[in-house]
ZASE-721783 format. One line per 8 residues: their letters; for each residue y, z, x of C-alpha. Coordinates in Angstrom, 1 decimal, always signed. Each point is the difference from the previous one (the first is absolute). Layout:
REM residues N
a = Y,Z,X | ...
This chain:
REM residues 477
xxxxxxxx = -14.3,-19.5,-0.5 | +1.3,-1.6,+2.8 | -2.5,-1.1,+3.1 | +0.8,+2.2,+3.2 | -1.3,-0.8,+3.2 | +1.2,+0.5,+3.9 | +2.3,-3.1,+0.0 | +3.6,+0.5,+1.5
xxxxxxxx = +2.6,+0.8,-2.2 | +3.5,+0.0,-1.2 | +2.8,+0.8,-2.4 | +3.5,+1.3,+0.2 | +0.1,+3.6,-0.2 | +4.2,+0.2,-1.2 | +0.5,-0.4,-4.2 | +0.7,-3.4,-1.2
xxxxxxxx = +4.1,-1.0,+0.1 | +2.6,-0.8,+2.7 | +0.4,+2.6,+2.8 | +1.1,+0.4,+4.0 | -3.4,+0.0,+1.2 | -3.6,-0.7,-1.7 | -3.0,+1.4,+1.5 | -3.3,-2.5,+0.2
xxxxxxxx = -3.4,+1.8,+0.6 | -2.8,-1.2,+1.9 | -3.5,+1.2,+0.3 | -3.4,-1.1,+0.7 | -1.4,+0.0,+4.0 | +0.7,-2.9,+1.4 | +3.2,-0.6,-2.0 | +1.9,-0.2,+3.5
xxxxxxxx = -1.6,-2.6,+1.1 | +0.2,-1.9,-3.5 | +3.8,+0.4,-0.3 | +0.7,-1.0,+3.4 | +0.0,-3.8,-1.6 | +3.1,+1.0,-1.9 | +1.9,+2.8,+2.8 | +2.0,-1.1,+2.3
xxxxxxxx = +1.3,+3.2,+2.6 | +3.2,-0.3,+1.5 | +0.7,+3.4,+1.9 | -3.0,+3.1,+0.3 | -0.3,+3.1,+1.9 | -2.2,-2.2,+2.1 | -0.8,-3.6,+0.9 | -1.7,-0.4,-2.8
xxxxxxxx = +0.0,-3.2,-1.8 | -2.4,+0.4,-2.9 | -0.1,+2.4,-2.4 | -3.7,+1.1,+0.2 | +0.9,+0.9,+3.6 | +2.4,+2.3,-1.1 | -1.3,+3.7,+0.9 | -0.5,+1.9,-3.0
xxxxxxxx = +3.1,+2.0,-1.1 | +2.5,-2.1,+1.4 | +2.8,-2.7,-1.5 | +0.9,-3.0,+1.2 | +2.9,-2.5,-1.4 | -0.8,-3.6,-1.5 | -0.1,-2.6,-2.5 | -2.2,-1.0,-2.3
xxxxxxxx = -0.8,-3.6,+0.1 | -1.3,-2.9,-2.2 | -3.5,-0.4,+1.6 | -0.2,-3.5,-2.2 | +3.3,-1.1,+2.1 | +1.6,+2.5,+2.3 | +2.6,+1.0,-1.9 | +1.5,+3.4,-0.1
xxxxxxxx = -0.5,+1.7,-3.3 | +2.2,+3.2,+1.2 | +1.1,+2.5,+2.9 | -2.4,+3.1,+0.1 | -1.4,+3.0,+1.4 | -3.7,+0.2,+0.6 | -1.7,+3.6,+0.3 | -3.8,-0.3,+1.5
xxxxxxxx = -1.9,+2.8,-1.4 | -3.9,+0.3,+1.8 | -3.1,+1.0,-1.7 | -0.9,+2.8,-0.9 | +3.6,+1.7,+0.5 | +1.3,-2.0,-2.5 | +0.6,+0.6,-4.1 | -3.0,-1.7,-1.0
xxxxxxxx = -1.8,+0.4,+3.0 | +0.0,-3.3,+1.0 | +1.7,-2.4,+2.1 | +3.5,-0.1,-1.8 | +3.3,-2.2,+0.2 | +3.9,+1.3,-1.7 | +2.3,-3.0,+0.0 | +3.6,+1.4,-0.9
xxxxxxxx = +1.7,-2.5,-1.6 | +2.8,-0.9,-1.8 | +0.0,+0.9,-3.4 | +0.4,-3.4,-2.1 | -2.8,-0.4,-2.4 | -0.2,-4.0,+1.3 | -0.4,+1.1,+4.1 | -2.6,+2.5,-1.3
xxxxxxxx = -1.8,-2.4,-2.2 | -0.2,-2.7,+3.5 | -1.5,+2.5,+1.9 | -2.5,+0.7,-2.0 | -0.8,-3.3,-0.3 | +0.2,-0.6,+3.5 | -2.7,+3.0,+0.6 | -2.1,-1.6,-2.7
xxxxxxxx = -0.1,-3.3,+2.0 | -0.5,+1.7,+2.9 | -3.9,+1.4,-1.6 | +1.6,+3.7,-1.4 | -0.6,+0.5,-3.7 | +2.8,+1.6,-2.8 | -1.7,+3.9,-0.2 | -0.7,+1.2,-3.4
xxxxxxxx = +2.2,+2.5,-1.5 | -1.1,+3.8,+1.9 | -2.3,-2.2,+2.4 | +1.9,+1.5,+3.1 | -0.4,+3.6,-1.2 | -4.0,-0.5,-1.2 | -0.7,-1.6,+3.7 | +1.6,+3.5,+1.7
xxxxxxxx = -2.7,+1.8,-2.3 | -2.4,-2.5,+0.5 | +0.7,+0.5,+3.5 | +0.3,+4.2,+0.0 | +3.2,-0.2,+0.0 | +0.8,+2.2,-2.4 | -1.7,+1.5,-2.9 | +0.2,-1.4,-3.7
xxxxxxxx = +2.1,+2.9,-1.2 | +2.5,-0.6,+3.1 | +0.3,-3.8,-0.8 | +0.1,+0.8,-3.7 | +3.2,+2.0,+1.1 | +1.2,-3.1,+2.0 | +1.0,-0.9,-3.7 | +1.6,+2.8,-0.8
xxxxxxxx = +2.2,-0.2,+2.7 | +1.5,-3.5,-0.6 | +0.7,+0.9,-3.9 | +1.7,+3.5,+1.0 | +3.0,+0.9,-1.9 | +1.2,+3.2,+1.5 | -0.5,+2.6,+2.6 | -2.6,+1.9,-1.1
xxxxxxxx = -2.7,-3.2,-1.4 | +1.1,-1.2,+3.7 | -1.4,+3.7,+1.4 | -2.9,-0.3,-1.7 | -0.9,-3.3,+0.4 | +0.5,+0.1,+3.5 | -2.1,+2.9,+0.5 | -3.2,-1.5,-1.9
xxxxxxxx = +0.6,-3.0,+2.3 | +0.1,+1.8,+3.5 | -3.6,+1.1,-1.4 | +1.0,+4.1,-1.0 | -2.4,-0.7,-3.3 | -2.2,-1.6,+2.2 | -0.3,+2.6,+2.5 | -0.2,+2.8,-2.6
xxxxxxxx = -2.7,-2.2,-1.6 | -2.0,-0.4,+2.9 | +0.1,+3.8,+0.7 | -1.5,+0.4,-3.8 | -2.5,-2.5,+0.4 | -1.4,+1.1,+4.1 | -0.4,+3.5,-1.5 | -1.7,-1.1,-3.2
xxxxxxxx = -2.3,-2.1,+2.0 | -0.9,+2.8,+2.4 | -0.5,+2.0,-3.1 | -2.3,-2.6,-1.3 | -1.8,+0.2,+3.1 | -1.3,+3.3,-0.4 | -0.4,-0.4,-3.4 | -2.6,-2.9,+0.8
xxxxxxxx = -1.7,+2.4,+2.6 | -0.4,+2.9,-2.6 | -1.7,-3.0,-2.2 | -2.3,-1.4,+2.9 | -1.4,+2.7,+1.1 | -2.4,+2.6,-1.4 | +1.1,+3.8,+0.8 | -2.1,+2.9,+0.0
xxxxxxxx = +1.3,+3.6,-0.2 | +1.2,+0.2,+3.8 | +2.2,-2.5,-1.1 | +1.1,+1.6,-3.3 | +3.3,+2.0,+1.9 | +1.1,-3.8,+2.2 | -0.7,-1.8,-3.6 | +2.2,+2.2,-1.4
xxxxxxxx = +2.7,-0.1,+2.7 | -0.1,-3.8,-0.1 | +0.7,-0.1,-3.5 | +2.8,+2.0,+0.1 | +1.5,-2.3,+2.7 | -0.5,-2.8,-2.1 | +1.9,+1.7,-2.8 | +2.3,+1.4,+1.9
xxxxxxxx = +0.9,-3.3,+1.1 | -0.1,-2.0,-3.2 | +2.6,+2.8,-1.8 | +2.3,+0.0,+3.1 | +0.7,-4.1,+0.0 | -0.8,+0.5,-3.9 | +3.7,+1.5,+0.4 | +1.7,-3.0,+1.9
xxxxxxxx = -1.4,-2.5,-2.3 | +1.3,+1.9,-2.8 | +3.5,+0.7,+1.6 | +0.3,-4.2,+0.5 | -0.6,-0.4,-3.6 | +2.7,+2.4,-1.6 | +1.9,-1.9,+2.1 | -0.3,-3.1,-1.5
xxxxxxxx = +2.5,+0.5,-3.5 | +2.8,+0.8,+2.6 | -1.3,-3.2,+2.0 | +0.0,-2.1,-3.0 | +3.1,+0.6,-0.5 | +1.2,-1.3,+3.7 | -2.2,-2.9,-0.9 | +0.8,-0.9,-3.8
xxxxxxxx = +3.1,+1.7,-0.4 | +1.1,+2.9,-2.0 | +0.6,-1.1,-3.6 | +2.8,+1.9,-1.6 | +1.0,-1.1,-3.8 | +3.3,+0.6,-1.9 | -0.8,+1.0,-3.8 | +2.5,+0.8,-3.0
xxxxxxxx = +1.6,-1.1,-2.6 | +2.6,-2.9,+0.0 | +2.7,+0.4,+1.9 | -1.0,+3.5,+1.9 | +1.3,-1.4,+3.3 | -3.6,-1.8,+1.0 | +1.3,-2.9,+1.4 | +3.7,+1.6,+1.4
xxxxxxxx = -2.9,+2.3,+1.8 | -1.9,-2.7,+1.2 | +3.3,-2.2,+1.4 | +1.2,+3.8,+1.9 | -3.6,+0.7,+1.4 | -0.6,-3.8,+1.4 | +3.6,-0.2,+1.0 | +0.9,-3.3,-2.0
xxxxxxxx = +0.4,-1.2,-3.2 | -3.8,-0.7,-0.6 | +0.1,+0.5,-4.0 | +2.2,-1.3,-2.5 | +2.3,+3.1,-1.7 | +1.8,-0.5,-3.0 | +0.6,+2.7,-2.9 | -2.2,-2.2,-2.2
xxxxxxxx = -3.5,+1.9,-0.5 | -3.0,-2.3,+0.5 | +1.7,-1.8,+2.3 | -3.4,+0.5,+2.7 | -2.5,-1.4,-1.6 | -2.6,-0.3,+2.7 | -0.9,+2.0,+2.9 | +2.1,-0.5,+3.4
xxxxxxxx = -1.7,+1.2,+3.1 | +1.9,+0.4,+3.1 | -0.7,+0.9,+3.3 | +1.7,+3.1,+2.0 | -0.9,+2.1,+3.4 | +1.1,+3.7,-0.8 | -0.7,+1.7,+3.5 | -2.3,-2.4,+0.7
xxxxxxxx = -2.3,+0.3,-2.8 | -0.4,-3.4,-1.4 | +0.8,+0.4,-3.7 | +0.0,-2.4,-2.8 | +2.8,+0.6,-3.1 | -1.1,-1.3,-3.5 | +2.8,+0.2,-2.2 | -1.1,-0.5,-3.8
xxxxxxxx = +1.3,-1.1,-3.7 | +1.0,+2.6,-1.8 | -2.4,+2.2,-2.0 | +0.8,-0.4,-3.9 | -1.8,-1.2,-3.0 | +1.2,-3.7,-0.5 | -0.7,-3.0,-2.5 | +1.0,-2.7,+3.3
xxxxxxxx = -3.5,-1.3,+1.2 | +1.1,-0.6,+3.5 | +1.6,+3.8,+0.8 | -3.2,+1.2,-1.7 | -1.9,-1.8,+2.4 | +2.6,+1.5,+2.7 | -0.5,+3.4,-1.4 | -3.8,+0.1,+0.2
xxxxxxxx = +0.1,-1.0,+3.7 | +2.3,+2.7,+0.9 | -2.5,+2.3,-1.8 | -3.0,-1.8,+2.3 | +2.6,+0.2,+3.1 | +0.2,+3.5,-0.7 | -3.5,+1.2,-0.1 | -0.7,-2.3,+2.9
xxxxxxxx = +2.9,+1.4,+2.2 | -0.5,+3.1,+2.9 | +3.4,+1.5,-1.3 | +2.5,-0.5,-3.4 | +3.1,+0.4,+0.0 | +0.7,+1.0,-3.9 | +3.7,-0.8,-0.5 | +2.1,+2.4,-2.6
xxxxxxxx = +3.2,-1.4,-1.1 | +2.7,+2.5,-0.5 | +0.5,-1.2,-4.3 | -4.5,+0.1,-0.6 | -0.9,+2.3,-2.3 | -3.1,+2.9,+0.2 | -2.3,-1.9,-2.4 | +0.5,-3.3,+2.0
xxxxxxxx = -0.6,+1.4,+3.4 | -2.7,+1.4,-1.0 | -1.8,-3.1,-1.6 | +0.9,-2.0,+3.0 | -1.8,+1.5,+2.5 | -2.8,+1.8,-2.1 | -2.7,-2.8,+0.0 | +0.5,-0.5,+4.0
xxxxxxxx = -0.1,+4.0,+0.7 | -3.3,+0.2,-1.6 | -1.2,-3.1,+1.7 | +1.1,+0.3,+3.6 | +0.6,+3.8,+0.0 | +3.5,+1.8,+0.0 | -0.3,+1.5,+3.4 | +0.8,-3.9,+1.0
xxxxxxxx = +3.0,-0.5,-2.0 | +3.8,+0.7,+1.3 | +2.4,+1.1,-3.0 | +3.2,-2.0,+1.2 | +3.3,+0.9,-2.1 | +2.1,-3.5,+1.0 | +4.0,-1.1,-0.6 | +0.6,+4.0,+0.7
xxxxxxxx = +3.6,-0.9,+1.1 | +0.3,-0.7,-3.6 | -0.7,+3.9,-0.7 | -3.0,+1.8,-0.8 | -2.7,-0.9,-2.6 | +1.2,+3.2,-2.6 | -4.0,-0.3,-0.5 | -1.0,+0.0,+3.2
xxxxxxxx = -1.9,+3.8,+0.1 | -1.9,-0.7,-3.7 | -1.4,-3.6,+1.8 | -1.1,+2.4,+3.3 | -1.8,+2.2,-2.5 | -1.7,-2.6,-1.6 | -0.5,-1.9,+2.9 | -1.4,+2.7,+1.8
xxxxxxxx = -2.7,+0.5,-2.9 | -1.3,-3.1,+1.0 | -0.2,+0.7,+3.5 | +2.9,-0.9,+1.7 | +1.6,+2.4,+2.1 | +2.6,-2.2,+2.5 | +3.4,-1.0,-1.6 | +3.1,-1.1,+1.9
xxxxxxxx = +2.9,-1.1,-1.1 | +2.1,-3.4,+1.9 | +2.3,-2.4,-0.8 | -1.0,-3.2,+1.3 | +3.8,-1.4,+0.0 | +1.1,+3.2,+2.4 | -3.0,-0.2,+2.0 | -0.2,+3.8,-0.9
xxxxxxxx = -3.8,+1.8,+0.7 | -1.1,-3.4,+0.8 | -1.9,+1.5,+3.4 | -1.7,+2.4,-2.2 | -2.1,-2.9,-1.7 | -0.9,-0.8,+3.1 | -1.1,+3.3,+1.2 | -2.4,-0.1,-3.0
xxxxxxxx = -1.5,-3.6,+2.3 | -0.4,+2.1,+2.9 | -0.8,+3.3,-1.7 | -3.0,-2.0,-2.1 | -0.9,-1.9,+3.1 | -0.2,+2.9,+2.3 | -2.6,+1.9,-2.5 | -2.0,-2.7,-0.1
xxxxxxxx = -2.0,+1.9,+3.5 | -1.6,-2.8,+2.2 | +0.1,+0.2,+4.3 | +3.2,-2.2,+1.0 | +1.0,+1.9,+2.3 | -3.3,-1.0,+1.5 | +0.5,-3.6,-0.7 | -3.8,+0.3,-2.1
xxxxxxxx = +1.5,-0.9,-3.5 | -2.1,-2.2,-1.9 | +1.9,-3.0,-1.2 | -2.7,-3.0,-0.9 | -2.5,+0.9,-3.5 | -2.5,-1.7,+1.6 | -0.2,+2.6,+2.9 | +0.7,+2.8,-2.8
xxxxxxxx = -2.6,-1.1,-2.1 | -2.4,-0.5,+3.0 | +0.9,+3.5,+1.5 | -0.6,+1.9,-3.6 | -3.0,-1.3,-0.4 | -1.4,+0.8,+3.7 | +1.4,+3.7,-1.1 | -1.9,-0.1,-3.4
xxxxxxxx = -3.4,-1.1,+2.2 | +1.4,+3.2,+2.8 | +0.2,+2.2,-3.0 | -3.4,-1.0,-1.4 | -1.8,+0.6,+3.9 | +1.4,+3.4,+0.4 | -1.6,+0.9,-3.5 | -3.1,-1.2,+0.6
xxxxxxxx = +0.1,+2.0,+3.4 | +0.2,+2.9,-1.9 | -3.5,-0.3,-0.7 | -2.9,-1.0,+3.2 | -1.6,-1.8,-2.7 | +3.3,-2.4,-0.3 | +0.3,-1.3,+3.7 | -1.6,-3.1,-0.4
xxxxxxxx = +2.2,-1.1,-3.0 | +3.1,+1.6,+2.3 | -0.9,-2.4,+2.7 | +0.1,-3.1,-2.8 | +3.2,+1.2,-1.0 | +1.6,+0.3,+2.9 | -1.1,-3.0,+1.3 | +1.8,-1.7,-3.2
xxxxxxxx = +3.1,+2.3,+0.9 | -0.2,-1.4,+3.5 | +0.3,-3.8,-1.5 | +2.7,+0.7,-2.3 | +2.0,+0.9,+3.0 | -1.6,-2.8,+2.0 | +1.9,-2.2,-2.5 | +3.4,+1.1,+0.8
xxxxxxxx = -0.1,-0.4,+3.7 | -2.0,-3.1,-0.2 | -3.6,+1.1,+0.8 | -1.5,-0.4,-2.7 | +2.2,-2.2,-2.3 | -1.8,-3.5,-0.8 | +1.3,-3.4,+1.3 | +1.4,-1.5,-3.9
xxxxxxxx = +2.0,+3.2,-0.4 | +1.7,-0.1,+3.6 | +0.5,-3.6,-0.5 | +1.3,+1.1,-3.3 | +2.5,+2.5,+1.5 | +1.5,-2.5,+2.5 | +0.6,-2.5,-2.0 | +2.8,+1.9,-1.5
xxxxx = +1.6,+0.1,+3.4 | +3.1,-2.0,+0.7 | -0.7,-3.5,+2.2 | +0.8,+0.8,+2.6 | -1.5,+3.5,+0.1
């Protein structure tokens, strides 16, 4: 674990490779004063000539100097930011450079000289918790936002960032706690049978209470497989035999020639994943050897991990070539029906410019016996029905519930997993309120509930494991 402490810091914040500009961050207080040795100002908004005089907010234009010899190390931008308004919350310097990696390597070797330290990686977003900057879940989301692949993880990421789970959170956890207060009262104190009728009301309060934000927490949780999704991507896998059109599918979907196609079967003989962004759900394709019994070792192999990518996938795509017979179609898909459930399986009839399958209504019926219900018909070479695959993304994305429109979906298992078992402790407290003999194990539980939430916005959550969470960050995070 690495050893924090309050000294200045800094790291460039842009991804490693040549660009126009390179952003180098800067934060500690007193890290003005420090990097004055190696900033030179030419022209400010003011007189200024140093860079800690800089007000807070403002840019100025300079070079970067040497402080070993003088020499300029590159033509900048400096932007003064002034505690606490700043990311971190500290004292904070931007030098907008340009993007070579050598003139970003000499300045930071030019701030080390000058006293300022290289951060760790996710030390700039741990110091703006630290600091009350932000909550754990809204820097976890930080994260989130740098890795997002389409509109809708951006959406959601954003939201958990600008604190919206951290808000709703905080609303959960200042009603819980004033539930908790009168909950210790009706423990505290003796009543006698005046106070039978304002016992009574109390505990209905307290119930009350506890079954209304019982309801939010359990909304942000059946959010979470449609969050999931935004946050792992949607795994969709192509299964048939050889050559049903798997890998002509695959190329049409992504847009490229991703998979090798030849008229040789076996010719896949491993799993091929590829990334697409159908209406901004991020979706992961998984095209797959052919399913068939074989005496070759390696498609064997092949063949068992398009069974495993199968049962492991939110969606299959089970490909029907126009020549398969009823028996084969059958035996295909059987052992994946029964494992994953038919209601998750799509019936595709492929190559349907080269006619219909003369078998096609006997493979529905015995299809449908097995639980599968959806069947369209494409031709990946036409492009024909093509959208309606993708209508079965969005239509299987779309039932999946969850608040987005709200911006609350659940996208980290960390904060799932914290949040379902604060609503298992909820769950447990309203029981035991049932009964006036239960209160003081309700106030033990819902304490527990009450740190199980604490962990996701930071309250609670030990110093290893947020250490532990921002060292995954990027450097200069």
């Amino acid at each position: 674990m690495y050893a924090y402490d309050d000294e200045p810091i800094c790291a460039c914040s842009t991804p490693a490779g040549i660009s126009g500009i390179a952003v180098i961050r800067v934060s500690g207080d007193g890290c003005g004063v420090l990097a004055d040795r190696c900033a030179r100002i030419i022209r400010s908004g003011g007189e200024y000539k140093l860079l800690s005089e800089l007000p807070g907010y403002s840019c100025a234009y300079g070079e970067v100097i040497d402080p070993t010899n003088g020499d300029t190390v590159d033509e900048v931008v400096f932007t003064h930011f002034t505690n606490p308004h700043s990311y971190t919350g500290e004292e904070m310097i931007e030098i907008s450079c340009h993007g070579s990696s050598a003139v970003k390597q000499e300045i930071l070797r030019c701030l080390g000289i000058c006293g300022i330290r290289l951060a760790y990686p996710g030390e700039f977003s741990r110091r703006a918790f630290i600091n009350g900057k932000m909550s754990l879940a809204s820097a976890e989301a930080v994260m989130d936002v740098i890795n997002s692949e389409s509109e809708r993880q951006l959406k959601a990421a954003d939201s958990l960032m600008t604190g919206k789970l951290a808000k709703t959170i905080k609303t959960i956890e200042d009603e819980l706690y004033g539930a908790m207060a009168l909950i210790e009262m009706l423990v505290e104190f003796d009543h006698d049978e005046d106070d039978t009728e304002s016992e009574k009301e109390d505990i209905g309060k307290v119930v009350k209470t506890m079954k209304e934000q019982r309801e939010v927490l359990y909304n942000l949780c059946e959010g979470y497989t449609k969050g999931r999704i935004l946050s792992e991507r949607m795994r969709v896998a192509l299964i048939g035999l050889p050559n049903s059109g798997k890998s002509t599918l695959l190329n049409t979907l992504t847009g490229f020639d991703r998979a090798i196609v030849t008229e040789v079967a076996g010719t896949t003989r491993d799993t091929i994943e590829t990334a697409v962004d159908v209406d901004g759900i991020p979706v992961t394709l998984i095209d797959t050897a052919g399913l068939r019994k074989t005496e070759d070792f390696i498609e064997s192999i092949g063949i068992g991990r398009a069974m495993d990518a199968g049962r492991s996938a939110d969606l299959v795509f089970y490909m029907i070539a126009p020549d398969i017979s009823v028996e084969d179609a059958v035996i295909g898909v059987s052992e994946l029906a029964e494992d994953i459930g038919g209601e998750y399986i799509t019936g595709v009839f492929t190559k349907s410019d080269e006619g219909e399958n003369p078998r096609e209504e006997e493979i529905r019926d015995a299809l449908e016996d097995m639980g599968i219900t959806r069947f369209i018909s494409v031709s990946a070479e036409e492009e024909l029905n093509i959208d309606k695959l993708e209508d079965v993304i969005r239509e299987y994305y779309e039932s999946l519930g969850g608040r987005q429109e709200e911006g609350l979906l659940i996208t980290n298992s960390r904060h799932y997993d914290r949040l379902k078992s604060a609503l298992k402790d909820l769950d447990t407290a309203i029981d035991a309120m049932a009964d006036s003999a239960g209160i003081e194990i309700c106030s033990a539980v819902l304490r527990s509930c009450l740190d199980e939430i604490g962990e996701v916005t930071g309250k609670t959550v030990s110093a290893s494991l947020a250490d532990t969470i921002f060292s995954r960050f990027c450097i200069g995070k």
